[in-house]
N, C-alpha and C positions, 0 to 999 in steps of 0.2 A: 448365373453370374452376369449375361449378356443382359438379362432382363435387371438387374438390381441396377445395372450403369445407366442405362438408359432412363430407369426412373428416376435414379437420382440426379443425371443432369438435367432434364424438365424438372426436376422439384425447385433450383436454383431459381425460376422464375414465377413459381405457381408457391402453391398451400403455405407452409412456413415462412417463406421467405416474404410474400407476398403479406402474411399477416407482419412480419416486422416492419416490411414497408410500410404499411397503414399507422404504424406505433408513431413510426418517427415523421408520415404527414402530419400528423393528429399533433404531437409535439411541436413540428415546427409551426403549424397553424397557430396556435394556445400560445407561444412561443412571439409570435408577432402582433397578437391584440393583445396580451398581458400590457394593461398598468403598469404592476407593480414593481420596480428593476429589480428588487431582490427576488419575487417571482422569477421574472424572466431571464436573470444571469442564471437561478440553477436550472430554468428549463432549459436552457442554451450551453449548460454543463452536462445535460443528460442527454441531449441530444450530441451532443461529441463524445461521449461515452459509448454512446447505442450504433454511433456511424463511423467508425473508427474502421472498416471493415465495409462499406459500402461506397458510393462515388467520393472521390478521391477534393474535388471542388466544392461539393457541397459540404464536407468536411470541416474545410479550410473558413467557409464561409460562418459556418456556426463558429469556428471555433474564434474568427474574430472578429463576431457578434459578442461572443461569452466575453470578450478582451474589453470591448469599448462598455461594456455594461456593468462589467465589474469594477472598471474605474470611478464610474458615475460612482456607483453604492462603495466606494472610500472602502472595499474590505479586501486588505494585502490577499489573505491568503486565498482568498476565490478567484484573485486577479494573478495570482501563482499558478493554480492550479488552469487558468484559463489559457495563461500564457504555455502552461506545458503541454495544452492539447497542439496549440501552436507548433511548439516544437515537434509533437509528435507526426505532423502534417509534414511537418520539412524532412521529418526522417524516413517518412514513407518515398517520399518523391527521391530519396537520396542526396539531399541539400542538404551535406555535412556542415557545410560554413556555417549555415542561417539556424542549424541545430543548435552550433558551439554557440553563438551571439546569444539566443533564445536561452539558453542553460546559463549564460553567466549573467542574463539578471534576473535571475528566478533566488527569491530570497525568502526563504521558510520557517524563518528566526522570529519569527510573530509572537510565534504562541508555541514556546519548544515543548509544553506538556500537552497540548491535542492529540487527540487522536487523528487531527485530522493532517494534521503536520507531518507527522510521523508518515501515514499512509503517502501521502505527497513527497516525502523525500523519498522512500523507498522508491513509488516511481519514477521519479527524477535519478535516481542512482543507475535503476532499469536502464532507462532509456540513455544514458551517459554508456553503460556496459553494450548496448546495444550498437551506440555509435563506433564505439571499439570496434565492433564484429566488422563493422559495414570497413573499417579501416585496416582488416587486418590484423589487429591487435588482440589477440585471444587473450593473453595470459592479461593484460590489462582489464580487459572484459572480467576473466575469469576471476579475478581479485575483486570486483565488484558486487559479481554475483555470489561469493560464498560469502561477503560483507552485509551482501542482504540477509540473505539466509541465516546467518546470526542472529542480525537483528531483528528479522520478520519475524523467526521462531519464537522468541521468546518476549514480543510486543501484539503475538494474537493477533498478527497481517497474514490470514492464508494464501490471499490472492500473491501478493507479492513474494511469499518463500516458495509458490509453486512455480510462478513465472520462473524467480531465480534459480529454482533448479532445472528447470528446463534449459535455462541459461547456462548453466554450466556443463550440459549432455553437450550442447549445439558447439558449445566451445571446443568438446572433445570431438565432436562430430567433424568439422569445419578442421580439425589438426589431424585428422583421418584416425584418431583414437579409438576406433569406433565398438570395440571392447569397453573400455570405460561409458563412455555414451550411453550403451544401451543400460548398464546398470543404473547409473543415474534416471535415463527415464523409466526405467523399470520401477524403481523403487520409488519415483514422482506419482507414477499410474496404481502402486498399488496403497497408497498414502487414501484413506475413507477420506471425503471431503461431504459437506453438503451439497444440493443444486445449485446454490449460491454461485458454489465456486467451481463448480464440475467441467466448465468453460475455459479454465486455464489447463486445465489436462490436456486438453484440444491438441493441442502442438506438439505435445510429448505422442501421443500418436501416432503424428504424421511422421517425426521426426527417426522415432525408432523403427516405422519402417522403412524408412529411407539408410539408417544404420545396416539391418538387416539386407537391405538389397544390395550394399557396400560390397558384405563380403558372401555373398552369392547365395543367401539362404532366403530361396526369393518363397517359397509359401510361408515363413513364416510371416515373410516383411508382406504379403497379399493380407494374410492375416489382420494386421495391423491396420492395416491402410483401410482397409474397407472399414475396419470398427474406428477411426478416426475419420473418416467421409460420413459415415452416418453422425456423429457428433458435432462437425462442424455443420450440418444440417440443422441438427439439434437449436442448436445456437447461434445461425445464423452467420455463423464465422466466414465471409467471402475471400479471407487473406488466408485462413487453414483448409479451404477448399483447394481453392490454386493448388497450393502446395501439394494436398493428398493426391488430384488429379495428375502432376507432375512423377509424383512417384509414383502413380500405379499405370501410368504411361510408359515408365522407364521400366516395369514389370513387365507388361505385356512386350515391348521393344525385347529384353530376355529372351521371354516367354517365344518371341518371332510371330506376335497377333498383330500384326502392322496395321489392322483398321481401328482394332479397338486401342491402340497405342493416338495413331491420329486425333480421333475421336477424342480422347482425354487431352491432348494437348491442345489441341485446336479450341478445347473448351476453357481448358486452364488459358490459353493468351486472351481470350477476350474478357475473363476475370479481370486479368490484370492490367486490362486496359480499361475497365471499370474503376477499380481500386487504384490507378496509379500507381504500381510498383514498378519499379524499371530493375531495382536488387536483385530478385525473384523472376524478371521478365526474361531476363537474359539466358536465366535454367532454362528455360521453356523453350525459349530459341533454339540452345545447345542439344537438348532433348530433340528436337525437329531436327535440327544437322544431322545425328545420329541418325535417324529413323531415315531421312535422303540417301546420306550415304548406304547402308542397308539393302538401298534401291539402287545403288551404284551410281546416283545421281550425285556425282560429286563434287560438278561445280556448284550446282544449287547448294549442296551442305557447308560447300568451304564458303560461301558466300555470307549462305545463313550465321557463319559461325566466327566470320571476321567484323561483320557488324553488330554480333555480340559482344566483341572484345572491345570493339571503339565506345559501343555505349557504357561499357563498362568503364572505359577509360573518361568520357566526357563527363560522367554521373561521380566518378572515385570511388567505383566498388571495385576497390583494391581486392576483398576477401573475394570476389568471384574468376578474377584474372588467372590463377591455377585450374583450377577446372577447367575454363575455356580452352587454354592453351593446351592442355592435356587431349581434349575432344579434339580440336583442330591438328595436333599432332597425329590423333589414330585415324582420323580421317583420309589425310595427306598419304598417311603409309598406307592404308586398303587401295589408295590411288595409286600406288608405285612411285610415288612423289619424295623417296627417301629424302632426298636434300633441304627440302622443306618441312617435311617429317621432323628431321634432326636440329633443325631452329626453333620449330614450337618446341620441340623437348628441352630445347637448353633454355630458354624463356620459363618455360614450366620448370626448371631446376633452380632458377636464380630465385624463383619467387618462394621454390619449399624451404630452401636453403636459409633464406632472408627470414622465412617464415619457422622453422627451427628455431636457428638461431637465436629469434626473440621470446620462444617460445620454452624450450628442450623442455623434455619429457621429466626431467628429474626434478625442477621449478615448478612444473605443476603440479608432480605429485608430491610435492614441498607444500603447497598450498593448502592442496585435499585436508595432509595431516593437520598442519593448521586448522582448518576450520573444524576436524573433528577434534580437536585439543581442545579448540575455544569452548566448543559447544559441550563438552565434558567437564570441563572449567566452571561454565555456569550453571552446568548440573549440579556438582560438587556444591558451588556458592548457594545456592537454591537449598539446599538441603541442610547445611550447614546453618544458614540463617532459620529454618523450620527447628532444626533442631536447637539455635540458641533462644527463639520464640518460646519451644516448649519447657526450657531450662527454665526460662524469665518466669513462665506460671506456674513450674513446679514449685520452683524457692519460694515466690510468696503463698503458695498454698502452705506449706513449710512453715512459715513465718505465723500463719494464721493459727496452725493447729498448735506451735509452740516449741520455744528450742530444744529442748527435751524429747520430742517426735524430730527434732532432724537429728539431734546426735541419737538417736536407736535403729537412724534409717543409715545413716555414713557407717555405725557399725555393721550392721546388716550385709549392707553392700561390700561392706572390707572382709567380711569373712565370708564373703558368697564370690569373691573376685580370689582370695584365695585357693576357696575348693576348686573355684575352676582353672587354677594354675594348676594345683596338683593333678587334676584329672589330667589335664594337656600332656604335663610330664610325665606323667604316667603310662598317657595313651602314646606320648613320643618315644619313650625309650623301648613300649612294648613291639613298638613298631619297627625298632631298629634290631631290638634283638628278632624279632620276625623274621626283617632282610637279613643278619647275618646268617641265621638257621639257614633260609631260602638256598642262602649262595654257599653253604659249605657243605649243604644236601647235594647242589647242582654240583659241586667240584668233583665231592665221594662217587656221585653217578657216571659224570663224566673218567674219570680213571676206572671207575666197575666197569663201564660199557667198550672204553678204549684195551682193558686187559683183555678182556671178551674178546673181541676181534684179532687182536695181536696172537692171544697165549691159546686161542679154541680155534674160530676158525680160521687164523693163517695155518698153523699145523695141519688142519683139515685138508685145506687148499694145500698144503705143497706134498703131502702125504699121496695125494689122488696124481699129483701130477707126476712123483717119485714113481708110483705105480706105474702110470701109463709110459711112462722113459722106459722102462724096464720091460717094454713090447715094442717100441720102438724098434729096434733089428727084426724083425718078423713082419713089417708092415707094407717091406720091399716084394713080398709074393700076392699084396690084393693089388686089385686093379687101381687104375688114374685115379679113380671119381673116390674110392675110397681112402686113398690115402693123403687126398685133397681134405675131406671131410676129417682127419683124424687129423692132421697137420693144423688145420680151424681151430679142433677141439683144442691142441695145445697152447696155439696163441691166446684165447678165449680166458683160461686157463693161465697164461703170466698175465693177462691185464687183468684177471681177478686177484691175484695177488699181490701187484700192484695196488690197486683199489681200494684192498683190506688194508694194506700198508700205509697207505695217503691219508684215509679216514683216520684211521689208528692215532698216527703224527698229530692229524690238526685238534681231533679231540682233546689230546695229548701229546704235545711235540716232547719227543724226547732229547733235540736240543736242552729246552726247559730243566727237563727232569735230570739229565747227567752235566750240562755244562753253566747252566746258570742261566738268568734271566738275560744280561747280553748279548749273548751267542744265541740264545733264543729269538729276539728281536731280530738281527744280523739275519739269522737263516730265514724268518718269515719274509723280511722285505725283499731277500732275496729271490724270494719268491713271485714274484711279481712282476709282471709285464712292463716294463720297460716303456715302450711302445703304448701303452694307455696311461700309466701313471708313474711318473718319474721322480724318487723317491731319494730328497736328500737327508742322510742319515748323522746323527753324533750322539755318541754312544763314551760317557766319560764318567769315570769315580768310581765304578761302580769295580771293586779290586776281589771281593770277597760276594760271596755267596750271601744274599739276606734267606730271611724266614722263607721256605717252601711256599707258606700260602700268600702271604707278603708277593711271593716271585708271579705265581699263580694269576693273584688276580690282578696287578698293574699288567702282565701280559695280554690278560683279558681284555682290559680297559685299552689297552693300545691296538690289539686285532679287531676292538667294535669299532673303534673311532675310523680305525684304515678301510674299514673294511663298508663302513656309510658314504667315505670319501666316495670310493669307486663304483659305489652304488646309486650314489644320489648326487654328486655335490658338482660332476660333469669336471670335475679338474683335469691338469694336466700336469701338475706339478707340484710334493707335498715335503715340507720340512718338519723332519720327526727328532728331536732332541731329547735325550735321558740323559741327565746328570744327576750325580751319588757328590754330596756335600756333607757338612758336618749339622748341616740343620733338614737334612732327609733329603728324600728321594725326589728330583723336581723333571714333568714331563712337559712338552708341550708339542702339540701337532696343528701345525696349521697348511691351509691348502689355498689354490687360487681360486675355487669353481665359484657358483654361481649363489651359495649361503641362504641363509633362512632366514626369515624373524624370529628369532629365538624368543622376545620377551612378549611379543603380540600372538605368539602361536599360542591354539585352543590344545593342542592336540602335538606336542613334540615325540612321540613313536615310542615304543617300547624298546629299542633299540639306546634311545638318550638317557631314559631313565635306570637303563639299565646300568649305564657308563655314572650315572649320579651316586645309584645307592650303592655301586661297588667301592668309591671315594669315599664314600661318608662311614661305609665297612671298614674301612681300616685309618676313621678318625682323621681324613686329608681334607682339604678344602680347593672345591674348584672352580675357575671360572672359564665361562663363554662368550667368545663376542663373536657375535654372526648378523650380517646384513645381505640383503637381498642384493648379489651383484658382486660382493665384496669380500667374496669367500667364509672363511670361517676360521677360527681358532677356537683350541680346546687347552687349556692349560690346568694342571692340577699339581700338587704339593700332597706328597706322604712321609710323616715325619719317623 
């Protein structure tokens, strides 16, 4: 491990990196004796393409090179695209102003059917989402980026729908989501790409180990990081370097390896005093204060860690000013410095709260659904158009063979769309009469197995214990320790009859079976802890006795339903209503807990199904509405 760092930070100046270097002297030379402008505007576009990632002035410099060249050759959209490297220079440096100015005259409206347009706005979208992050502003970001991804997916831009979904992890990442995040890049990382585009992974990488190491699962975020450090090798990436270095610094910081923590950071700041980042610079800072303090060096760390905050403030990387303040806070406290402790925390509270607030959890996962809506939407569309494509060239084949071949095929199909209604019907009712058999086997079984216990072994059981009473007066002549042991036996002995008795009831309550379905209800909820699930009950109409099996299984239906409550659904409080009308029997339970997605779930339990086919058993009809948070209701109708 010790030996892989080491190589790889000397690789930053030597083999790879050194050959990129050469790409982009080679380029800028060719770049400055070219002729021809329109040569040399796209050499001076591939050169801010290839240096996006390398000195931060020389950058700036091609990029407005690309600017004044692309003017000369009168072509809008290159002098678009020139102008957005621009912008992207201001963005790195943290010059939000000269960003927004730059983005509001970038005009892509040229040629809206290019490909090349297209690509161009989607970057221009990026970098607009990007300026959110540096602002603060996630869910605005985040609206951006699933905007791309829409649109990237289905206009054949990989580069830009992988960016964007990285964009939408870092969103989650950045609101401390970091459950969501990883999925997101998880499913970014496991997306085949070509080499082409293997480049844009890069950051999904760094970032989910940086997720990982969030919430303390630091091999696996080692994991990560290291196979994102070799890729941004790969690629030459010196801004997803930093980054990696940062988070495998803040491992080792865990870890308590304080050299090889140094080491990575110490390498990561002079990156990014290469690249001009001041965003990212400030981590690196925060990371160093940590690793001081550690050392008990605490003035050095609070120092380090207040002119991260001011740069923070002078540059308006709003999105870093919680972190800092959170680091400056643990700091203060490992110092004994509570009072000061307790200011960065309230600082660090106005900002999450500010940042909530603009944010909350239930809006972005408002979004998500959206963007899976859409993109199902145009699936849907997609297919639909395929399949009125394939209608278009059946009918004129139709046409061709002659009207007489279509009306033999419309019959065809009407009497083949028939048999397969009857088979349905067929297969539907064999199915129901199935579930009736099922459940009137299970009821028969249920009273065989409930007689069983009541009418054989409670007899048994109190027969043994009649016997053993009946020694009882003789047990005064053995010793302590034996009539301890015989006194056991008998207790042993009412709680087994007991046992038999309880099982007995619930397999078969003989509330049910002597008093009616009401009093049956009544006695079970009675049953019931109070103190975990507090059960309001109404119980009306119902004056007379219905059908045995009728009583049977709505009681069923009502002890699955209570009985999921207290097992799954975390409530505290459930309202159960039975009413007997003149148009049947109407139930409904609903609870507060914490509910399901009943219409997205792959898999709702054999438990739910059970409570369906027993409704459909006696011809009712029921419905469910369940949301995650929002408890649940179960309502059904037997007439």
């Amino acid at each position: 491990m010790r030996r892989f760092l080491t190589v790889l930070l000397i690789s930053l100046s030597s083999s790879s990196f050194l050959h990129g270097r050469s790409v982009i002297d080679s380029l800028a030379s060719l770049a400055r004796e070219e002729k021809s402008p329109v040569v040399k505007l796209n050499l001076y576009l591939d050169l801010c393409e290839l240096h996006r990632t390398y000195a931060i002035d020389s950058f700036y410099q091609y990029a407005t090179q690309a600017v004044h060249a692309a003017e000369k050759v009168h072509n809008p959209l290159l002098l678009a695209r020139a102008r957005y490297y621009v912008g992207v220079y201001y963005y790195n440096v943290s010059n939000v102003d000269s960003v927004k100015s730059v983005l509001a005259r970038l005009n892509t409206n040229m040629t809206p059917k290019s490909r090349e347009t297209v690509i161009l706005s989607h970057d221009i979208d990026l970098l607009q989402a990007s300026i959110f992050m540096k602002q603060n502003k996630q869910k605005d970001a985040m609206t951006l980026y699933y905007d791309v991804m829409s649109k990237a997916g289905g206009q054949q831009d990989s580069s830009a729908y992988l960016r964007a979904m990285n964009g939408v992890g870092w969103s989650n990442m950045e609101l401390g989501r970091f459950e969501n995040a990883i999925s997101w890049f998880q499913k970014g990382i496991r997306i085949p790409v070509s080499a082409a585009y293997e480049r844009d992974k890069v950051r999904m990488y760094i970032n989910i180990a940086s997720c990982y190491g969030s919430i303390n699962k630091v091999n696996i975020a080692k994991h990560y990081i290291l196979d994102g450090l070799k890729f941004a090798e790969k690629h030459q990436d010196l801004f997803s370097m930093a980054n990696g270095l940062n988070v495998l610094g803040n491992v080792y910081i865990i870890e308590k390896k304080t050299d090889k923590a140094i080491e990575c950071l110490t390498r990561a700041t002079e990156i990014r005093k290469t690249i001009g980042d001041p965003f990212f610079a400030v981590s690196d800072m925060s990371q160093l204060a940590i690793l001081y303090a550690s050392n008990n060096d605490y003035e050095k760390a609070i120092d380090l860690s207040l002119k991260a905050i001011q740069l923070s403030k002078d540059k308006k990387i709003e999105a870093k000013l919680p972190f800092l303040y959170n680091t400056l806070s643990e700091i203060y406290y490992k110092q004994g410095n509570y009072k000061d402790a307790y200011l960065a925390l309230a600082r660090l509270a106005s900002f999450k709260d500010q940042r909530y607030q603009d944010a909350p959890a239930e809006e972005l996962d408002e979004l998500q659904v959206k963007y899976e809506t859409s993109i199902k939407e145009n699936t849907i569309q997609r297919q639909q158009f395929e399949l009125s494509r394939k209608n278009y060239l059946l009918v004129g084949a139709f046409v061709l063979v002659g009207f007489t071949a279509l009306l033999g095929l419309l019959a065809y199909r009407n009497a083949k769309n028939k048999e397969t209604m009857r088979l349905q019907t067929a297969l539907a009712k064999e199915k129901e009469e199935n579930a009736k058999a099922i459940l009137e086997v299970e009821e028969k079984e249920r009273m065989r197995f409930a007689a069983e216990l009541h009418d054989g072994l409670g007899p048994m059981l109190s027969a043994v214990k009649y016997n053993l009473s009946g020694i009882s007066p003789s047990i005064n002549s053995l010793d302590e320790e034996d009539k301890q042991v015989f006194e056991k036996a008998m207790t042993i002995l009412d709680d087994s009859c007991k046992e038999v008795r309880q099982v007995s009831h619930s397999i078969m309550p003989n509330a049910l079976l002597k008093n009616g379905l009401a009093n049956a209800i009544r006695d079970f909820v009675s049953k019931i802890d109070n103190k975990q699930l507090r059960v309001h009950l109404n119980v009306s109409g119902i004056e007379n006795r219905l059908d045995i099996k009728k009583e049977i299984a709505v009681y069923r239906i009502i002890q699955e339903c209570i009985n999921n409550v207290i097992k799954h659904a975390n409530a505290s409080e459930l309202d159960l209503s039975v009413v007997q009308d003149s148009d049947g029997l109407s139930v409904a339970i609903e609870d507060n807990g914490k509910g399901f997605n009943f219409l997205h779930s792959a898999n709702n339990g054999i438990g739910l199904d059970n409570i369906i086919t027993r409704v459909r058993y006696l011809n009712g009809h029921i419905d469910i509405d369940s949301r995650e948070g929002n408890g649940t209701l179960i309502a059904f109708q037997i007439p």
